[in-house]
NUTI-40631 format. One line per 5 residues: their letters; for each residue y, x, z of C-alpha. Coordinates in steps of 0.02 Angstrom, whole numbers. Layout:
NUTI-40631
a> Y X Z | ...
end
This chain:
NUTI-40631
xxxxx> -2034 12196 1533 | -2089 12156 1700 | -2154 11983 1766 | -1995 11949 1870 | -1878 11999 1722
xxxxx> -1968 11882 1610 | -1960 11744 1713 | -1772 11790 1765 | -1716 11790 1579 | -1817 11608 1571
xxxxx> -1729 11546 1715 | -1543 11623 1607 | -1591 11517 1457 | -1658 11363 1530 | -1490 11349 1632
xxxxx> -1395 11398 1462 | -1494 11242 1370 | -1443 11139 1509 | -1261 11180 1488 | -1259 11173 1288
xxxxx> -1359 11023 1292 | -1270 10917 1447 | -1095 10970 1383 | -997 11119 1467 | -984 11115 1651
xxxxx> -786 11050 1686 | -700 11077 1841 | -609 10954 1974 | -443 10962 2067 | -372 10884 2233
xxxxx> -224 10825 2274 | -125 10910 2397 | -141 10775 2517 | -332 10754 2491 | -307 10567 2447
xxxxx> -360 10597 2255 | -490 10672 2163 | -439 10704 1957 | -569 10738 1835 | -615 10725 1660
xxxxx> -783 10641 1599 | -852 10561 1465 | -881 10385 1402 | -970 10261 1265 | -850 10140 1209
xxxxx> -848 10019 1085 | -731 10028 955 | -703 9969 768 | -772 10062 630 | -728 10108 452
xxxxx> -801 9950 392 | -729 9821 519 | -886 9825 620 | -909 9873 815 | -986 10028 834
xxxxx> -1027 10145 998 | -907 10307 1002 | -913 10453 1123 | -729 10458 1227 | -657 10565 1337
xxxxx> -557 10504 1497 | -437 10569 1633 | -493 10501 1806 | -434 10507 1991 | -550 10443 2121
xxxxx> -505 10378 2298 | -627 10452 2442 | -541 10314 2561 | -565 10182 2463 | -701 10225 2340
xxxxx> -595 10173 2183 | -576 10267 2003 | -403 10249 1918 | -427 10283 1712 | -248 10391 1674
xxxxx> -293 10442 1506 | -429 10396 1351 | -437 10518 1191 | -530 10624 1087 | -535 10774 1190
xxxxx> -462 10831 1336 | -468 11002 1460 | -509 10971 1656 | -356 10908 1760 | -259 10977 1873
xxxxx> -144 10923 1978 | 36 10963 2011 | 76 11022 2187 | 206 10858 2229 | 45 10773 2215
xxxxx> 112 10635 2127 | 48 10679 1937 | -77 10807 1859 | -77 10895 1692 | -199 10924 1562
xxxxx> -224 10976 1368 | -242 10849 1266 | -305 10867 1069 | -320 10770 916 | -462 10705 836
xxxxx> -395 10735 661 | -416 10959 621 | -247 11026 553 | -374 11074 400 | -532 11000 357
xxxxx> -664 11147 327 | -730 11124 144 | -885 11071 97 | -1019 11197 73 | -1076 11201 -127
xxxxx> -1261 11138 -161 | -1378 11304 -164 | -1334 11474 -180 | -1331 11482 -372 | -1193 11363 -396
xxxxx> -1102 11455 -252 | -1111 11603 -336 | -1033 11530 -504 | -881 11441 -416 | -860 11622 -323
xxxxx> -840 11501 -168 | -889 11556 12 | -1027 11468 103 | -965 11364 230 | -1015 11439 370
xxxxx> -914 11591 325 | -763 11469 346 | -649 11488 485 | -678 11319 592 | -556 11193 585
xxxxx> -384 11202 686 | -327 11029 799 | -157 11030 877 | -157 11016 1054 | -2 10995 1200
xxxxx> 2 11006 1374 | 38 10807 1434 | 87 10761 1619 | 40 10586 1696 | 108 10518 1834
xxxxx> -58 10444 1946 | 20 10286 2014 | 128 10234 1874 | 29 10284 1730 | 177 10368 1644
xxxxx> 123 10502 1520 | 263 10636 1447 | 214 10787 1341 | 267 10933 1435 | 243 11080 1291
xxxxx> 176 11079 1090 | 28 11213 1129 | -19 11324 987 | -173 11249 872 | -336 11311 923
xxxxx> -526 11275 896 | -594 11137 986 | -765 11118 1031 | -821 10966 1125 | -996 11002 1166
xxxxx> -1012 11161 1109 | -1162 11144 1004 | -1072 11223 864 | -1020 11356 937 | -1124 11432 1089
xxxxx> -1017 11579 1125 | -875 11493 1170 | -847 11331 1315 | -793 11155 1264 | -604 11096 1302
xxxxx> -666 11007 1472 | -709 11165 1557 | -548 11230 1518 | -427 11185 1644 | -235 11225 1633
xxxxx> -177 11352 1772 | -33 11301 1871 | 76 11407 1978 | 112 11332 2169 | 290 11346 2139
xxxxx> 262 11192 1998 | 361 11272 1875 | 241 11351 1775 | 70 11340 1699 | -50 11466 1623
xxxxx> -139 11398 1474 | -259 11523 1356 | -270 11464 1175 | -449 11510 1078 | -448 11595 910
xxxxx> -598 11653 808 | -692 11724 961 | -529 11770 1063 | -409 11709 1182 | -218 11742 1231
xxxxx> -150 11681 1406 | 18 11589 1362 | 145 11575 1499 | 216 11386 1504 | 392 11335 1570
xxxxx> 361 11141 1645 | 529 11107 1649 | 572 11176 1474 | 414 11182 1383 | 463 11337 1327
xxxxx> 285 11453 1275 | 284 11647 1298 | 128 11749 1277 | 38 11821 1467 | -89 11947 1396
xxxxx> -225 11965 1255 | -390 11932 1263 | -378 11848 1427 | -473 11700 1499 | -517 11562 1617
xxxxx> -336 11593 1721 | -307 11570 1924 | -151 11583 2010 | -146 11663 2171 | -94 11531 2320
xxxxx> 65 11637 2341 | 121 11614 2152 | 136 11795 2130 | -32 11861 2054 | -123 11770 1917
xxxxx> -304 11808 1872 | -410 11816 1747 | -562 11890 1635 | -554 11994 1492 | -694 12016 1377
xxxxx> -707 12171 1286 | -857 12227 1205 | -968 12392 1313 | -1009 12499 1165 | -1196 12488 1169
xxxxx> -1229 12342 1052 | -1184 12181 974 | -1230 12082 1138 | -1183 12170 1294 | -990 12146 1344
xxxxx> -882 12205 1466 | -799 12065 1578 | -665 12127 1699 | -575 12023 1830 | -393 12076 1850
xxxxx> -240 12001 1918 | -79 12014 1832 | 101 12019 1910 | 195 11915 1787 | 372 11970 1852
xxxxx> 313 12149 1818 | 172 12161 1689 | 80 12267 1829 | -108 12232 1823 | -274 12287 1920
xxxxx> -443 12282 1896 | -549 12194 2048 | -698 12178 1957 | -820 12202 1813 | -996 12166 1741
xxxxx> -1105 12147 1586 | -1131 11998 1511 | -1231 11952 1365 | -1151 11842 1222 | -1224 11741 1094
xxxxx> -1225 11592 1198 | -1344 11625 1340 | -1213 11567 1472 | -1035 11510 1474 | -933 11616 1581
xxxxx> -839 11482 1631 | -1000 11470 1761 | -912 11636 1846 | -748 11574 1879 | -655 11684 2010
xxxxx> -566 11587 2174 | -427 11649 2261 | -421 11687 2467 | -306 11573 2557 | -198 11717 2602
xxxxx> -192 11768 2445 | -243 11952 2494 | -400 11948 2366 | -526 11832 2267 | -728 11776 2272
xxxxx> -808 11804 2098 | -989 11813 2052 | -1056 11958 1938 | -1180 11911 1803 | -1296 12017 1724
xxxxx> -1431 12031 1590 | -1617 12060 1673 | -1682 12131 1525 | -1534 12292 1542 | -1567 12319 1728
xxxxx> -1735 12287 1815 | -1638 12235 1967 | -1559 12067 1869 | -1477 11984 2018 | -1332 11902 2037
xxxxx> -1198 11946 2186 | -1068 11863 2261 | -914 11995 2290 | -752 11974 2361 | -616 12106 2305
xxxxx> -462 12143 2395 | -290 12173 2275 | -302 12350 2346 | -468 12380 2252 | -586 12370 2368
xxxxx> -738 12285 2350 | -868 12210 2468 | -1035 12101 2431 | -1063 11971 2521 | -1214 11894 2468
xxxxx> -1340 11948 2331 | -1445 11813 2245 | -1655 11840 2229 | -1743 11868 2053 | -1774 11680 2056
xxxxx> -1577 11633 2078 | -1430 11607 1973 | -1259 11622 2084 | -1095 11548 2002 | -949 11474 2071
xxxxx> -902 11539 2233 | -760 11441 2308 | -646 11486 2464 | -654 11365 2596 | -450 11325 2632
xxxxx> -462 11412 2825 | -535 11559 2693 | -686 11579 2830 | -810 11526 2705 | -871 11524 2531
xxxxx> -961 11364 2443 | -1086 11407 2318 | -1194 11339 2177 | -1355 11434 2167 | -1486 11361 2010
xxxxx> -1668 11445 2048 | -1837 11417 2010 | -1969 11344 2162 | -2137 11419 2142 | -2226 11373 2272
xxxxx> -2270 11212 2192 | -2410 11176 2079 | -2288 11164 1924 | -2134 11294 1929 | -1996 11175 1956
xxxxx> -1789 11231 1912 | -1656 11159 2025 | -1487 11180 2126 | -1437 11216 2264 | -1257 11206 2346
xxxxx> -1237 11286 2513 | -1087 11354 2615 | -1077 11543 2659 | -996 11588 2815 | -902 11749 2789
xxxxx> -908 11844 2953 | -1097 11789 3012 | -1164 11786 2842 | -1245 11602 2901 | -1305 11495 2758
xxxxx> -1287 11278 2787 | -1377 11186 2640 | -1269 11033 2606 | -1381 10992 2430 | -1542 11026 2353
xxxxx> -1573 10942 2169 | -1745 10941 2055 | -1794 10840 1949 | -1838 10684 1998 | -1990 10655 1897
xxxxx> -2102 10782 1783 | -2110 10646 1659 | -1958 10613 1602 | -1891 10436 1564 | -1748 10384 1441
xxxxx> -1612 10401 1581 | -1687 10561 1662 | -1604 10726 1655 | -1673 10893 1586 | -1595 10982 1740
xxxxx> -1500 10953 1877 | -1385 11079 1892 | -1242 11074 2043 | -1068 11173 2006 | -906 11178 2013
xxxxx> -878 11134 2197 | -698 11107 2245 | -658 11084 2444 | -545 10973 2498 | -371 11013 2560
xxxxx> -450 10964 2747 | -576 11056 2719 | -696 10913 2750 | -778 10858 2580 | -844 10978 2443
xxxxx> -845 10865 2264 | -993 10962 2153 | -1035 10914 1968 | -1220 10878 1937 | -1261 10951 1767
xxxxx> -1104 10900 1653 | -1106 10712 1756 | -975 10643 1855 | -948 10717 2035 | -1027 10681 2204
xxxxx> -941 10702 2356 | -1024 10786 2521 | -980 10801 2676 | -947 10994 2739 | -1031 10942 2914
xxxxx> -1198 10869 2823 | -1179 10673 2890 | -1138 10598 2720 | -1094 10598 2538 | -1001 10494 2419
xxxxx> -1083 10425 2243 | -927 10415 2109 | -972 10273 2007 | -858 10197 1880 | -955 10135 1728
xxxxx> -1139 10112 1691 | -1173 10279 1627 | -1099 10366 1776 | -1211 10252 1910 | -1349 10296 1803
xxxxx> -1345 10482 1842 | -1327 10424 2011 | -1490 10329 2011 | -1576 10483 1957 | -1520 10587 2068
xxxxx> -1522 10480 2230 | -1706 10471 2149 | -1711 10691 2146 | -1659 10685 2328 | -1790 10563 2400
xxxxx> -1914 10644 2300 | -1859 10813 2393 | -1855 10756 2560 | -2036 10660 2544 | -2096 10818 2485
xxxxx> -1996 10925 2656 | -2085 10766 2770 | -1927 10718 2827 | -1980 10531 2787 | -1832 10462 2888
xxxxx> -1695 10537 2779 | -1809 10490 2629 | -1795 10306 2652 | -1618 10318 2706 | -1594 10389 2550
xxxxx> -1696 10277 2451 | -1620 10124 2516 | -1449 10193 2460 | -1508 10229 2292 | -1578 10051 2273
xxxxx> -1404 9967 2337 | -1321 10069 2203 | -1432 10019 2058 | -1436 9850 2099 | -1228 9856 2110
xxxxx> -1237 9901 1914 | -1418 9841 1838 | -1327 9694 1766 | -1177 9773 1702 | -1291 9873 1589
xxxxx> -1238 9848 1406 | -1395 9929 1350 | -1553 9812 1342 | -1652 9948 1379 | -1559 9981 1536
xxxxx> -1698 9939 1640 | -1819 10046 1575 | -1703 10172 1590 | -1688 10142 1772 | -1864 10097 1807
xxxxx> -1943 10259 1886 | -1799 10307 1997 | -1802 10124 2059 | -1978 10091 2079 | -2007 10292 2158
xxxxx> -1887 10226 2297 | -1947 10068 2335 | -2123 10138 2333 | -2054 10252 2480 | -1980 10101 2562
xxxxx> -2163 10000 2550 | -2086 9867 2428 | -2218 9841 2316 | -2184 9656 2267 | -2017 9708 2227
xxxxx> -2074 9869 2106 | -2198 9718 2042 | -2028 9592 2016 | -1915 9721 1941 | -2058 9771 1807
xxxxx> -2053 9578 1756 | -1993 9553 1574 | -1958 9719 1540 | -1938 9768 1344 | -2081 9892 1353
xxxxx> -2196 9810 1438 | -2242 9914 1599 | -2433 9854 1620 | -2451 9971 1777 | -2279 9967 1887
xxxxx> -2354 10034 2058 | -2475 10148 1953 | -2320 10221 1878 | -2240 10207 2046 | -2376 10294 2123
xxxxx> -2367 10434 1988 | -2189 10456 2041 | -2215 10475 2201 | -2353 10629 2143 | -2453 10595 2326
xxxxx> -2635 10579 2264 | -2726 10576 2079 | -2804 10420 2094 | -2647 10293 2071 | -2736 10178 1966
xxxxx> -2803 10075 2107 | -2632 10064 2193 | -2628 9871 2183 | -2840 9859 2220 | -2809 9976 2395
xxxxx> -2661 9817 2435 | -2774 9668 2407 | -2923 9758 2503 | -2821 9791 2635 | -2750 9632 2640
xxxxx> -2917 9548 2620 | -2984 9647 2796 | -2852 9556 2883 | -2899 9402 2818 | -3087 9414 2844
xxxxx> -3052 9504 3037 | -2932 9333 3078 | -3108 9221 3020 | -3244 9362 3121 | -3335 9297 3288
xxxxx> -3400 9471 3308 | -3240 9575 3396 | -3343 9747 3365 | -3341 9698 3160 | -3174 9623 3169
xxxxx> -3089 9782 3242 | -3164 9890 3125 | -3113 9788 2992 | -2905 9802 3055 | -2940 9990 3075
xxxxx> -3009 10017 2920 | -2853 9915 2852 | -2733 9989 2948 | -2787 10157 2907 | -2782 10102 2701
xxxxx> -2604 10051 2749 | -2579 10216 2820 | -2654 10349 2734 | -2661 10288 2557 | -2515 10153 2549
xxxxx> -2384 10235 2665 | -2332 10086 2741 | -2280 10123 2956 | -2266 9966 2973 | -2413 9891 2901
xxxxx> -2528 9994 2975 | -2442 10005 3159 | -2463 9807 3152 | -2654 9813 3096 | -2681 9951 3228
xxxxx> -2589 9839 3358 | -2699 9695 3331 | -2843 9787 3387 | -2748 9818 3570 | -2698 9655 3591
xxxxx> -2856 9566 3553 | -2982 9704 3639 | -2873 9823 3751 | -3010 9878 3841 | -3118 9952 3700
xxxxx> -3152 10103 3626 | -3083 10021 3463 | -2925 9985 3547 | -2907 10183 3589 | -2918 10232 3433
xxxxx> -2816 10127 3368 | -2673 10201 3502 | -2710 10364 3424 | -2679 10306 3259 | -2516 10244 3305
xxxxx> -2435 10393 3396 | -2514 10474 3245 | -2424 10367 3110 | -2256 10366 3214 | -2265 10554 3207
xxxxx> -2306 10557 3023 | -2177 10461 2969 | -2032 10516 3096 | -1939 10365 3196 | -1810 10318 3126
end
């Protein structure tokens, strides 16, 4: 195996940990009139316990957020529930819904193999997993009104898929609903397989679609629905055929657009392939996926397929890339897609995402989002990965929401001039912290220093809107590095000083740690020494009564504010000194050099 196909198969799995161990990626939906967002996410809440106490319990929730107004509406808490979508009046949205309670509880598995043996009882894992029943509910966003719309056959549920890494979790499901509104496509799991059910909203009557079908999208014109079916290839246990095909459900007629390999046994969910339609309804995006290790090439490509069967690629990914999600823009001139690669031209090889928009005629790429990790040492609160998908394009056209890893969505304008934080409980502005953190991190590391501290100030206004409505204790800790990385960009260093104060774990070295985030120099130790000295030149160059000492003193502290402390400020006013006090002298010029030097460093803002 070649040194690209290794590290291609290592890029598959790390993405594949990051999706088993985040939760399953879940999709969003618009309203019609753009005014709502629905999604599903997932909460701590604290709830009684067997024995009367309060104890912390994992809960999913229904959620519409407000672009205009930056407010979440809750429309549904539970167990476990499938993305949202909503209906095309734009007045309610569906969803699956599924109890906590299995239909039947697996048994127990016997202790050792002996007494299994005797009792001629199978070990548990040869047990069929438990059953929970599960309906199709309808909620009505400004009233809160919640009907059942149809009793949905009992299936497996898996909420975060760690038991079962073949398969996705109920929140990347998402029931399919036709644009007339009269009809939804729903596929129920069963012991590794799938049937599309057909379901009447009106009636809540159930027929069955086709077998072995998956993941199902309705054409914009209501009269194809599409979908992959998984079929095993013949050469092995692991490789399987996936084909895209759109149905006619009037007629039964179906055609192929599409097929690939893809390996099972949990590598990736295929939910990360989802197919979108073309406005017009004349064909579909999908991505292919593909195992490196069965073909040298191992890339990823980005096709579109026309209904009469032909086929054209668009845009094929690099050995370093991961494609998935490819979404029509609603003019259908463009395509917005998620791209997860690794970056080697770092010291470290660093895995992140990348969402950009594809124009379809000029082939032109615009980068609306890059995401790495913030911070190579993890804290409590960091992320693994930060992995962008599932964009979904406003019905203007204007905003693309994107999931980062399994977390709640950000919002970003298609233009580039702005984004949008959702942020509804402490857990969700958490995530944001780190990732406002990722992004200032990125854009130190591109130079673009003004962006950087626009983006770090907005990432400090948002932690400081939810620091105190932490419940956890350790919630500052948790916060710590993303906060102190991004006031060390904005020169705060009392404040990174401040904010360590009375912390749990006592942080002994907050701009040393700050420093270390920031990954500019080895030496971060002295962070706090390199302040005072520089602080003490000024001092001792306001006391001098020789002007040749005293101007090398506020150039040699101006260029400690500079070069070692970042601070524009601080070292434009030391610099300045020296031309106010001594215009004329040589000192004086240099120090004008220094400052069209620093204001080109750093960028005016």
């Amino acid at each position: 195996m070649s040194r690209t196909t290794a590290r291609r198969l290592l890029l598959t799995v790390a993405i594949s940990l990051a999706i088993y161990a985040l939760s399953c990626f879940s999709p969003m939906s618009w309203s019609p009139d753009g005014r709502w967002l629905a999604f599903t996410t997932v909460t701590m809440k604290e709830v009684k316990g067997p024995d009367g106490k309060p104890q912390t319990k994992e809960t999913y929730q229904v959620l519409v957020f407000e672009p205009a107004t930056q407010t979440t509406k809750c429309l549904a808490e539970g167990w476990a529930f499938s993305a949202p979508v909503f209906l095309p009046d734009g007045k309610s949205v569906v969803y699956v819904e599924c109890d906590e309670e299995p239909i039947e509880k697996g048994k127990a598995e016997p202790k050792g193999v002996e007494d299994a043996a005797k009792k001629g009882v199978k070990k548990a894992e040869e047990q069929p997993p438990p059953k929970h029943r599960c309906r199709l509910a309808r909620v009505d966003v400004s009233s809160g009104d919640r009907r059942v719309v149809a009793e949905l056959p009992p299936m497996e549920v898996s909420r975060d898929d760690h038991d079962k890494p073949a398969t996705d979790s109920i929140q990347s499901l998402v029931p399919a609903v036709c644009p007339d509104g009269k009809k939804a496509a729903w596929a129920v799991r069963d012991r590794g397989t799938s049937d599309l059910l057909l379901i009447d909203l009106a009636s809540g009557q159930i027929k069955e679609l086709a077998r072995g079908a998956d993941w199902p999208a309705w054409s914009p014109d209501g009269k194809w629905v599409c979908f992959l079916r998984v079929v095993p290839d013949g050469e092995g246990p692991d490789p399987l055929g996936v084909f895209v095909e759109a149905m006619d459900p009037e007629s039964g007629r179906r055609v192929i657009l599409g097929d690939f390999l893809f390996e099972s046994g949990g590598l990736m969910a295929l939910s990360w392939f989802r197919v979108s339609w073309r406005p017009d309804s004349s064909g579909l995006a999908y991505t292919t996926a593909i195992r490196p290790d069965l073909d040298e090439r191992g890339q990823e490509a980005v096709y579109t397929a026309d209904l009469d069967g032909t086929r054209t690629e668009i845009v094929r990914s690099s050995k370093e890339r991961v494609f998935g999600n490819p979404v029509w823009s609603p003019d259908g001139s463009k395509i917005a897609i998620c791209a997860t690669r690794f970056r080697t031209n770092r010291p470290d090889d660093e895995m992140g995402s990348t969402l950009f928009i594809l124009d379809v005629k000029t082939g032109k790429k615009t980068i609306l989002a890059e995401a790495w990790p913030a911070f190579f040492e993890k804290g409590p609160g960091a992320p693994a990965l930060m992995v962008l998908n599932m964009p979904a394009w406003s019905p203007d056209g204007r905003w693309l929401a994107v999931r980062v890893s399994s977390g709640d969505p950000m919002l970003f304008r298609t233009d580039g001039k702005g984004k949008i934080y959702v942020t509804h409980d402490p857990m969700s502005a958490l995530r944001a912290g780190w990732f406002g953190g990722a992004l200032t991190k990125e854009l130190v590391l591109q130079k673009d220093f003004a962006a950087a501290r626009k983006e770090a100030r907005e990432t400090v206004a948002l932690l400081d809107e939810w620091i105190d409505k932490m419940p956890n204790p350790n919630a500052k800790g948790d916060l710590f590095e993303p906060k102190a990385y991004c006031l060390l960009v904005l020169n705060r260093f009392q404040e990174i000083c401040d904010f360590a104060k009375g912390e749990k774990g006592a942080i002994d070295d907050p701009l040393g740690m700050a420093w270390a985030a920031l990954g500019q120099r080895e030496g971060v130790e002295g962070a706090d020494e390199e302040i005072a000295e520089a602080e003490e030149l000024e001092a001792k160059a306001a006391k001098c009564n020789d002007p040749i000492q005293a101007a090398y003193m506020l150039l040699r502290a101006g260029d400690i504010w500079y070069e070692t402390l970042w601070s524009k400020d601080k070292s434009i006013a030391a610099y300045q000194k020296v031309i106010d006090q001594w215009p004329d002298s040589p000192e004086a010029k240099r120090a004008r050099k220094k400052i069209a030097e620093v204001k080109a460093f750093f960028v005016k803002e």
